[in-house]
N, CA, C and O atoms as a GROMACS GRO file, in nm:
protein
  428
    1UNK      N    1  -1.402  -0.842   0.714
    1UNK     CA    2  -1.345  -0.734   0.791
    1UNK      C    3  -1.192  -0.745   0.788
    1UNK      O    4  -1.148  -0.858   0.805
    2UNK      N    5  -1.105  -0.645   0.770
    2UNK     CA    6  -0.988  -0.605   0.735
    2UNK      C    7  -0.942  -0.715   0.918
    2UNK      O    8  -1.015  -0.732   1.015
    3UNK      N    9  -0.808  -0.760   0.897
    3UNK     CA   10  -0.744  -0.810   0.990
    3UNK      C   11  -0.701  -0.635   1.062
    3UNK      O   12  -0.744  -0.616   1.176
    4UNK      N   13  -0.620  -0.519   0.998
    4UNK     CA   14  -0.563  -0.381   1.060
    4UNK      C   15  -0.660  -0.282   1.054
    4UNK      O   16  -0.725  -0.248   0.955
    5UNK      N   17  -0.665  -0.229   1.193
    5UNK     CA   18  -0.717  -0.127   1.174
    5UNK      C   19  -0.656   0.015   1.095
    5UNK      O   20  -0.546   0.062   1.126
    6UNK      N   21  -0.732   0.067   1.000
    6UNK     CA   22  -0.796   0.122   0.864
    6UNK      C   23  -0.675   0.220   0.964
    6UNK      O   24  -0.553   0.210   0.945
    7UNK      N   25  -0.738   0.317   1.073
    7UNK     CA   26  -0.633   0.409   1.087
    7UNK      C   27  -0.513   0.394   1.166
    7UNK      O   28  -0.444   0.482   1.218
    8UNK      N   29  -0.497   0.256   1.166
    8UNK     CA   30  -0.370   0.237   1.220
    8UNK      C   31  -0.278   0.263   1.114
    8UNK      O   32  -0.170   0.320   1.126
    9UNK      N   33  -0.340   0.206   0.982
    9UNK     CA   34  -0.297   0.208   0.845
    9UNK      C   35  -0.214   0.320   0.817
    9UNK      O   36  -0.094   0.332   0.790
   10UNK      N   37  -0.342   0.429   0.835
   10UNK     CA   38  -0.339   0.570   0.767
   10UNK      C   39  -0.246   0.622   0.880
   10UNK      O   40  -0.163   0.703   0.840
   11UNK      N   41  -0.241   0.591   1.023
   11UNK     CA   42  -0.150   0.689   1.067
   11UNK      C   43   0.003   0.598   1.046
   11UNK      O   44   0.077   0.659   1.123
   12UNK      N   45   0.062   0.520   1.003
   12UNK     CA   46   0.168   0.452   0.950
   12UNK      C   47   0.209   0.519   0.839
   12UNK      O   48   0.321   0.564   0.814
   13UNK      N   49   0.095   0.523   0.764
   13UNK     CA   50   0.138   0.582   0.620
   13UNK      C   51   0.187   0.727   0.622
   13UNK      O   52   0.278   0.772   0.552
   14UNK      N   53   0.111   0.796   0.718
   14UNK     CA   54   0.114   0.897   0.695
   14UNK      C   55   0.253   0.967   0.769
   14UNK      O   56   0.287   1.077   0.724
   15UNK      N   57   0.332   0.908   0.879
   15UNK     CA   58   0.447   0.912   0.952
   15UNK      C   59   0.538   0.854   0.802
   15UNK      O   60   0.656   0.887   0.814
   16UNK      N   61   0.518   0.795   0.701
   16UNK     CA   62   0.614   0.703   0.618
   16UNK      C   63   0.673   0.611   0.706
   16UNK      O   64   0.790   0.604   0.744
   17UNK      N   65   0.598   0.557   0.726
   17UNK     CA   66   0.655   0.421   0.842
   17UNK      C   67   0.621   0.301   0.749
   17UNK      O   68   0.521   0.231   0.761
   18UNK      N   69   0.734   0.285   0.641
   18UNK     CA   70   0.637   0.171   0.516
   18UNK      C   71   0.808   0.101   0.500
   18UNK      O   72   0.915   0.161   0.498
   19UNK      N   73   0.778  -0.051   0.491
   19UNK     CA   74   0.890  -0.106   0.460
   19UNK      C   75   0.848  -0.204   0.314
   19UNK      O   76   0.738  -0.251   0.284
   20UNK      N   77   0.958  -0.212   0.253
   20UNK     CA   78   0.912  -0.352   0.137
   20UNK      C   79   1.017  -0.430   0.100
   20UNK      O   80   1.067  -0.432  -0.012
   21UNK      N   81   1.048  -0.489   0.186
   21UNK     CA   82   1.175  -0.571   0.187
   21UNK      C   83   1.215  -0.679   0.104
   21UNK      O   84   1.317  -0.746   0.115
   22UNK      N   85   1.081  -0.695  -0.018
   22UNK     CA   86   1.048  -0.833  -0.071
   22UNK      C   87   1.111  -0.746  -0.252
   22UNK      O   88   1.073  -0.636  -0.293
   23UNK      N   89   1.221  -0.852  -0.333
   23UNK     CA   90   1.262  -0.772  -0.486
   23UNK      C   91   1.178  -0.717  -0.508
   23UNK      O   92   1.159  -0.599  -0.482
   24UNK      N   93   1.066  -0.833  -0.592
   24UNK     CA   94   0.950  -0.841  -0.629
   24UNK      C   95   0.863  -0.694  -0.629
   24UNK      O   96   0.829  -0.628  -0.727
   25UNK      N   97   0.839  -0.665  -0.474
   25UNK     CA   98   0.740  -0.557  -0.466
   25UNK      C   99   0.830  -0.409  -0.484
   25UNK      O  100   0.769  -0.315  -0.535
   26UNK      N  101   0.952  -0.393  -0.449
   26UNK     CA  102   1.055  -0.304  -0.467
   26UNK      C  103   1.058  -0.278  -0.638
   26UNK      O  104   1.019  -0.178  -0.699
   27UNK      N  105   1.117  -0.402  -0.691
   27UNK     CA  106   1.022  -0.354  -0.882
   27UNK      C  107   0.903  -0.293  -0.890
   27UNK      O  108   0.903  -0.173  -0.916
   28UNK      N  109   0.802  -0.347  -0.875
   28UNK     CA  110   0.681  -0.293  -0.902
   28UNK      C  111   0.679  -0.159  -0.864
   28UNK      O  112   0.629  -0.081  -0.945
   29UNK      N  113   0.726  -0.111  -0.751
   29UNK     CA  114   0.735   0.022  -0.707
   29UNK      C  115   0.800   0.086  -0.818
   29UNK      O  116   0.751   0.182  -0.876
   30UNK      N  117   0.918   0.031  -0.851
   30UNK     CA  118   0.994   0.160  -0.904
   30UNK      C  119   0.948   0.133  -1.052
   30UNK      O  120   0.976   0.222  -1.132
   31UNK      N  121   0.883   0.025  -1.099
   31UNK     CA  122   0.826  -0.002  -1.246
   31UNK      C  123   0.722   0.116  -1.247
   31UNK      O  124   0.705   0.171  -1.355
   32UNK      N  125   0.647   0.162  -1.135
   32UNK     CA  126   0.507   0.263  -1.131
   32UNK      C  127   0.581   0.380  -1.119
   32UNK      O  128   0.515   0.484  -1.118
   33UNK      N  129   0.726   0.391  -1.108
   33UNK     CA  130   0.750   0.507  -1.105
   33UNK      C  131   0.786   0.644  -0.947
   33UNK      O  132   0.843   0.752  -0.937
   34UNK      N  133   0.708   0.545  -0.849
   34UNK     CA  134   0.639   0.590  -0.752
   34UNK      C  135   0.775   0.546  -0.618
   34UNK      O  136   0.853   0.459  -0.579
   35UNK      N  137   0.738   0.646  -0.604
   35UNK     CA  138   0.875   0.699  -0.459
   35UNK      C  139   0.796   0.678  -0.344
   35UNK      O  140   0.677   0.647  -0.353
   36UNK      N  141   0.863   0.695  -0.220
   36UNK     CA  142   0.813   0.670  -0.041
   36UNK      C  143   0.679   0.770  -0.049
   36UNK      O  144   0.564   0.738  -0.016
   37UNK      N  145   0.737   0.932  -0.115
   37UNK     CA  146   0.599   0.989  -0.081
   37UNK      C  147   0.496   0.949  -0.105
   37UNK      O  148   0.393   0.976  -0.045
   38UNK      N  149   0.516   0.837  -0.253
   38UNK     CA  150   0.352   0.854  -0.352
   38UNK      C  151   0.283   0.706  -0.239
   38UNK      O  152   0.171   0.699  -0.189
   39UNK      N  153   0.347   0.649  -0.234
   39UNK     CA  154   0.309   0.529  -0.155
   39UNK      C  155   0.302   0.604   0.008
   39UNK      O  156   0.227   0.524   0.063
   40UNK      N  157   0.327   0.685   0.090
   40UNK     CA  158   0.262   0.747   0.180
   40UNK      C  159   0.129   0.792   0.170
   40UNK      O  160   0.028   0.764   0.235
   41UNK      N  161   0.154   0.875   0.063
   41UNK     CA  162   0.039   0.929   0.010
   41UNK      C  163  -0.087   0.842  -0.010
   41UNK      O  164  -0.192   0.847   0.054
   42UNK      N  165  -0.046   0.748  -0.132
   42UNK     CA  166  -0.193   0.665  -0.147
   42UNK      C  167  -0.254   0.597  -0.068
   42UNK      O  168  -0.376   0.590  -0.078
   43UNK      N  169  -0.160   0.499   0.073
   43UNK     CA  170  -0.168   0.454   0.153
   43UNK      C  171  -0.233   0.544   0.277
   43UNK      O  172  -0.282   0.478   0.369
   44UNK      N  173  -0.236   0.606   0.283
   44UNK     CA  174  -0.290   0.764   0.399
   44UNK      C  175  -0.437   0.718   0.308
   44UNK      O  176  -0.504   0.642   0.377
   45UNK      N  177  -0.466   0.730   0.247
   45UNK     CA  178  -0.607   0.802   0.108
   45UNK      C  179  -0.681   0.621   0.156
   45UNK      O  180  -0.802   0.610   0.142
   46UNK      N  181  -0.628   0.537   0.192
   46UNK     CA  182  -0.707   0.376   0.194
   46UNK      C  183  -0.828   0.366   0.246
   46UNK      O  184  -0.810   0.335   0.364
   47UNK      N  185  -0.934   0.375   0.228
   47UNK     CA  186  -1.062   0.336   0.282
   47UNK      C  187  -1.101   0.175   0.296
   47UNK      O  188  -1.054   0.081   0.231
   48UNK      N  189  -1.220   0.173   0.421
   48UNK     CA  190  -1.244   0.078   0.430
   48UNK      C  191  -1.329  -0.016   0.330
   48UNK      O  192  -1.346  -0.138   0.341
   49UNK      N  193  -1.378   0.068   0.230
   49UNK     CA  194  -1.448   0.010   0.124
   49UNK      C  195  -1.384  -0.053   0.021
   49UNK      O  196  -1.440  -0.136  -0.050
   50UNK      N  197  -1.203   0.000   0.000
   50UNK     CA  198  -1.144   0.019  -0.087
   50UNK      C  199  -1.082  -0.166  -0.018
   50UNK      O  200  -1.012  -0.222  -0.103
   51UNK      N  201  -1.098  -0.231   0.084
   51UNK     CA  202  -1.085  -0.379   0.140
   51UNK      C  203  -1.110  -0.498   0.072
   51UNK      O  204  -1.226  -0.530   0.046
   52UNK      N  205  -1.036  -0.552   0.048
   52UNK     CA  206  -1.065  -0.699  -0.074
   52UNK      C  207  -1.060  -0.771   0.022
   52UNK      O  208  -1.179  -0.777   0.052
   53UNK      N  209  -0.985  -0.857   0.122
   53UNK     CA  210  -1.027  -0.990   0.195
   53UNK      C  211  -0.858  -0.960   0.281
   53UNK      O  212  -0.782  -0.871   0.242
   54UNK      N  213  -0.827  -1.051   0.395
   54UNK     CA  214  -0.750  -1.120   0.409
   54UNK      C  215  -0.735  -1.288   0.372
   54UNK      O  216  -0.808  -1.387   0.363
   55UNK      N  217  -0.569  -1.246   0.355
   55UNK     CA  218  -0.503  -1.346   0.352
   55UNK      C  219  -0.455  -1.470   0.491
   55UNK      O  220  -0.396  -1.399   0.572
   56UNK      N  221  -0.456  -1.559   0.526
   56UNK     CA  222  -0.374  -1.637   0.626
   56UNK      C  223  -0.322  -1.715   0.572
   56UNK      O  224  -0.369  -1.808   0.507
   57UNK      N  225  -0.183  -1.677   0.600
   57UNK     CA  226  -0.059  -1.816   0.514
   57UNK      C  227  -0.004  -1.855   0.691
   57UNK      O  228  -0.028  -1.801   0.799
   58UNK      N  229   0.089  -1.989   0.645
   58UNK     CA  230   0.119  -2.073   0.744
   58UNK      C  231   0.224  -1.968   0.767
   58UNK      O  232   0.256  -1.889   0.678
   59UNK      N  233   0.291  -1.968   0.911
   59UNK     CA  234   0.406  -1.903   0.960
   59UNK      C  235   0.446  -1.818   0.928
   59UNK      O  236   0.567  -1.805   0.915
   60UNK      N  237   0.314  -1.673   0.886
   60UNK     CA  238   0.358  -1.543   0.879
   60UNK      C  239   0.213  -1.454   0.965
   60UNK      O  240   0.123  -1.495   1.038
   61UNK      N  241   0.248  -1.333   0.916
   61UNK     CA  242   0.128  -1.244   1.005
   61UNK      C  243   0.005  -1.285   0.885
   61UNK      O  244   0.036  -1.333   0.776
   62UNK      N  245  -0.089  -1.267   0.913
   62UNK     CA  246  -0.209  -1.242   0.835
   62UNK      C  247  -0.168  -1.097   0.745
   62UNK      O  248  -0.094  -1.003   0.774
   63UNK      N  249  -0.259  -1.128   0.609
   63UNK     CA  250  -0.267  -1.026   0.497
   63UNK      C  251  -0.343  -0.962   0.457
   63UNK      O  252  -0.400  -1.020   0.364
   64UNK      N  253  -0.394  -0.831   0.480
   64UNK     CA  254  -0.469  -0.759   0.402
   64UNK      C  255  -0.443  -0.691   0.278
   64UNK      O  256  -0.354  -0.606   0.267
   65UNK      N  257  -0.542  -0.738   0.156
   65UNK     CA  258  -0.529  -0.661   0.054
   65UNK      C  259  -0.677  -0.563   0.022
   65UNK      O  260  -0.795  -0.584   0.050
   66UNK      N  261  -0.626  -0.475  -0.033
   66UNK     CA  262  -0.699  -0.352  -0.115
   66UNK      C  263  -0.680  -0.349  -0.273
   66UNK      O  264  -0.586  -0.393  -0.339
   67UNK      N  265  -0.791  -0.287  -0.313
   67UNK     CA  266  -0.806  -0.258  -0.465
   67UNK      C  267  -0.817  -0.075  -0.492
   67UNK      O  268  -0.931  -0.033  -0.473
   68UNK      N  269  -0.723   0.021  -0.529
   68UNK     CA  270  -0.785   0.160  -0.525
   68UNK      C  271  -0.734   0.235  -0.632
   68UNK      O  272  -0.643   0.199  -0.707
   69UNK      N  273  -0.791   0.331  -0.636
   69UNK     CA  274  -0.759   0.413  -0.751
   69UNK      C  275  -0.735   0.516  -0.696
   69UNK      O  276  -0.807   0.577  -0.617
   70UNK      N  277  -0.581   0.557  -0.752
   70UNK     CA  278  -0.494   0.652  -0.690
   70UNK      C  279  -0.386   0.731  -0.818
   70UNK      O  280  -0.288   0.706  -0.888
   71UNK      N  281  -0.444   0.795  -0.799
   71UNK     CA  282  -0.338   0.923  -0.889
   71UNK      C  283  -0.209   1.000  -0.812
   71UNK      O  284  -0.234   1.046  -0.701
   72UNK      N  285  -0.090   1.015  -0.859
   72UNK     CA  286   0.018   1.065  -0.830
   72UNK      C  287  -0.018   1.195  -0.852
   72UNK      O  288  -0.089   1.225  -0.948
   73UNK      N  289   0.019   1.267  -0.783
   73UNK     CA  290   0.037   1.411  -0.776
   73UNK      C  291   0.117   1.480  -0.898
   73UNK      O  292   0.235   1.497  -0.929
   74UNK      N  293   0.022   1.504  -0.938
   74UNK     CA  294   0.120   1.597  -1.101
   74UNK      C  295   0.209   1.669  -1.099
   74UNK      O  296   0.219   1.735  -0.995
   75UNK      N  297   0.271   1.682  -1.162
   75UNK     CA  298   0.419   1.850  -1.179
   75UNK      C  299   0.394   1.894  -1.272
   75UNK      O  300   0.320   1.856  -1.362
   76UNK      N  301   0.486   2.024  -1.256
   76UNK     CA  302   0.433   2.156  -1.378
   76UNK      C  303   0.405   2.058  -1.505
   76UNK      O  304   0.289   2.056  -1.544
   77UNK      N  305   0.489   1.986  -1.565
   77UNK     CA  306   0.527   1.968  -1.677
   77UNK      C  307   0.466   1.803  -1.731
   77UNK      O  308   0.470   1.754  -1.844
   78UNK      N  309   0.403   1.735  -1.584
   78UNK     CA  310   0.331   1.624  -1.617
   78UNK      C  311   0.208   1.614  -1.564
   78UNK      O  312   0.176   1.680  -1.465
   79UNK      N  313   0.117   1.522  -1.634
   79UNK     CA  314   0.018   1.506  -1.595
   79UNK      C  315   0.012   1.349  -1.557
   79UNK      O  316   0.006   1.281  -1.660
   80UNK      N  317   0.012   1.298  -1.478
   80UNK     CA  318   0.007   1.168  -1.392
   80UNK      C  319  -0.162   1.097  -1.395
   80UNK      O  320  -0.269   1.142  -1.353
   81UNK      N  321  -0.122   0.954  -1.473
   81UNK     CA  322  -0.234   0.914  -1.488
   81UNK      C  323  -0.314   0.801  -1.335
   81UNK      O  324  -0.273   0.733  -1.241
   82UNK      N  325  -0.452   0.847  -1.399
   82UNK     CA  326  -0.510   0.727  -1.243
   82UNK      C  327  -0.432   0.629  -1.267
   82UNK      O  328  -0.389   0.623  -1.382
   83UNK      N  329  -0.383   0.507  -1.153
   83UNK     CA  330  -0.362   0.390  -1.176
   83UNK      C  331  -0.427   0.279  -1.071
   83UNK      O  332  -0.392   0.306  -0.957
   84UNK      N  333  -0.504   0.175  -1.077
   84UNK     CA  334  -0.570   0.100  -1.030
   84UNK      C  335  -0.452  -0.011  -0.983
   84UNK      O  336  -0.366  -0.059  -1.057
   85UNK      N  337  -0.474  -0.041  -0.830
   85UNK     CA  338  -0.365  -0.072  -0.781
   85UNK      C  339  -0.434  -0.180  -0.690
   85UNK      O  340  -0.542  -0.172  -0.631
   86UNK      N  341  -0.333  -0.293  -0.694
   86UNK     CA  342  -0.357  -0.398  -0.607
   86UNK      C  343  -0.279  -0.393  -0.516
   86UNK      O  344  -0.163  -0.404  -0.555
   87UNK      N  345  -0.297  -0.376  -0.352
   87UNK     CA  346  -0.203  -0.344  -0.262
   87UNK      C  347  -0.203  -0.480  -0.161
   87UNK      O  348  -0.302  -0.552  -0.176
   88UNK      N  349  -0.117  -0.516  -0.075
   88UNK     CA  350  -0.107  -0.630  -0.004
   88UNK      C  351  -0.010  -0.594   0.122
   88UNK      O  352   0.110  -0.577   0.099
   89UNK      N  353  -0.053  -0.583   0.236
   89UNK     CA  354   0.019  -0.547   0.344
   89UNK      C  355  -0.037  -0.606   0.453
   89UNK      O  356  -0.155  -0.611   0.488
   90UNK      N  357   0.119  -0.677   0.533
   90UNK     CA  358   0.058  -0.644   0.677
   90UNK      C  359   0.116  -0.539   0.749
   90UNK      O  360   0.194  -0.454   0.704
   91UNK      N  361   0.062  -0.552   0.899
   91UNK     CA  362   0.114  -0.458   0.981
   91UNK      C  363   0.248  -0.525   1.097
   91UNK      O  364   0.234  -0.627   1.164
   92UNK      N  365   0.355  -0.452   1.097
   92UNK     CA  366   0.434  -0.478   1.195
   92UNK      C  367   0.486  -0.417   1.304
   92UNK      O  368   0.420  -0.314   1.321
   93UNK      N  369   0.581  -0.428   1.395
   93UNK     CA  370   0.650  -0.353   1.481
   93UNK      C  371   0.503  -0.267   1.534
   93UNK      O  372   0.456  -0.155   1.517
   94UNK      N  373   0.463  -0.400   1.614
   94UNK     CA  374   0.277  -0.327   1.721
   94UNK      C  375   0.222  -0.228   1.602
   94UNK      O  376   0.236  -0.109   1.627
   95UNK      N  377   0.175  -0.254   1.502
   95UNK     CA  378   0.143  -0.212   1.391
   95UNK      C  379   0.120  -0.085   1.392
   95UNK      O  380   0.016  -0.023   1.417
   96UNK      N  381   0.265  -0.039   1.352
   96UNK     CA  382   0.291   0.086   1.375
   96UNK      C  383   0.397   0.092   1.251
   96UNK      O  384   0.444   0.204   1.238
   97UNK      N  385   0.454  -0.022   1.138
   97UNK     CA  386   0.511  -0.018   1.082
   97UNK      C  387   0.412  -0.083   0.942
   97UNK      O  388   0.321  -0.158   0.976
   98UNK      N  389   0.423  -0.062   0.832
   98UNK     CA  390   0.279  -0.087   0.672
   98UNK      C  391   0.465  -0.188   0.638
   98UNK      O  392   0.579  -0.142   0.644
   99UNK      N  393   0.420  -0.321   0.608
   99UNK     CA  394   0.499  -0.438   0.532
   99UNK      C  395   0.414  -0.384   0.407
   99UNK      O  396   0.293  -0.364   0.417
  100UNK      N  397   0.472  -0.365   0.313
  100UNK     CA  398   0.417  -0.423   0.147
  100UNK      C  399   0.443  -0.521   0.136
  100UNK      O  400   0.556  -0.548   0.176
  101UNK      N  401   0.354  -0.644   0.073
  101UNK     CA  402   0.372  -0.757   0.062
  101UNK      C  403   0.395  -0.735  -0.140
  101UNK      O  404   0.494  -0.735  -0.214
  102UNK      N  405   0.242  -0.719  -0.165
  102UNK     CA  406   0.279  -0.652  -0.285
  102UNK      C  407   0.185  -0.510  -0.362
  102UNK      O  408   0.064  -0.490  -0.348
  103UNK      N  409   0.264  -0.442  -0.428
  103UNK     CA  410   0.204  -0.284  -0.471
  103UNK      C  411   0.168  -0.309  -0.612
  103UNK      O  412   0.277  -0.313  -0.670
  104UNK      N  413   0.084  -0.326  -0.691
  104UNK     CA  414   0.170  -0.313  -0.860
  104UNK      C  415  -0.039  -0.289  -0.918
  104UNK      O  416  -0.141  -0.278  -0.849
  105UNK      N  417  -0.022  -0.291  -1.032
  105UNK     CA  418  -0.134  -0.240  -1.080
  105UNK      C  419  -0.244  -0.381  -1.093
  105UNK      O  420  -0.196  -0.483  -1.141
  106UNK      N  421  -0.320  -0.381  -1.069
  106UNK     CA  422  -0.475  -0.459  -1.020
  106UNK      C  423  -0.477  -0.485  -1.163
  106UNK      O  424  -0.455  -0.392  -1.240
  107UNK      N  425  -0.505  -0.634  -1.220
  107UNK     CA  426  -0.505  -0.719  -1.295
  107UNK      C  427  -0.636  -0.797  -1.358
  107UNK      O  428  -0.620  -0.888  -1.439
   0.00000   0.00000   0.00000
């Protein structure tokens, strides 16, 4: 069972209440291409099925990761492919704020 509740998640995401303060996951973002909306977006779309395990490391919050398949919203002129995504977040600020720990494509 997920450490955050699923729509605490979705209503975070869906306000864009998302921080990623870590290089690392800030590359991966902009390596996918993918801006605040698309990561609102996919993050809003998270199901509870879509739940891989938590994490507990020493002297931080607990970690939930997800596995999902999420397509970017196309434009006239592109067509945006599925991408299978390994996501890693906790929740902060009375979990009302989505930490990316890490975003990048499922391996």
């Amino acid at each position: 069972m997920a450490e955050y509740d699923i729509q605490d998640v979705i209503n975070a995401a869906r306000q864009q209440k998302i921080v990623y303060p870590g290089r690392k996951v800030q590359r991966d973002i902009r390596n996918l291409g993918y801006e605040l909306k698309d990561l609102s977006d996919c993050l809003s779309r998270l199901q509870e099925s879509d739940f891989r395990k938590t994490h507990c490391y020493l002297d931080s919050l607990p970690v939930d990761d997800y596995v999902v398949s999420y397509q970017k919203r196309s434009t006239a002129d592109e067509e945006c492919p599925v991408d299978d995504l390994y996501i890693k977040f906790c929740m902060i600020d009375g979990n009302l704020v989505i930490e990316l720990v890490s975003f990048h494509l499922s391996q």
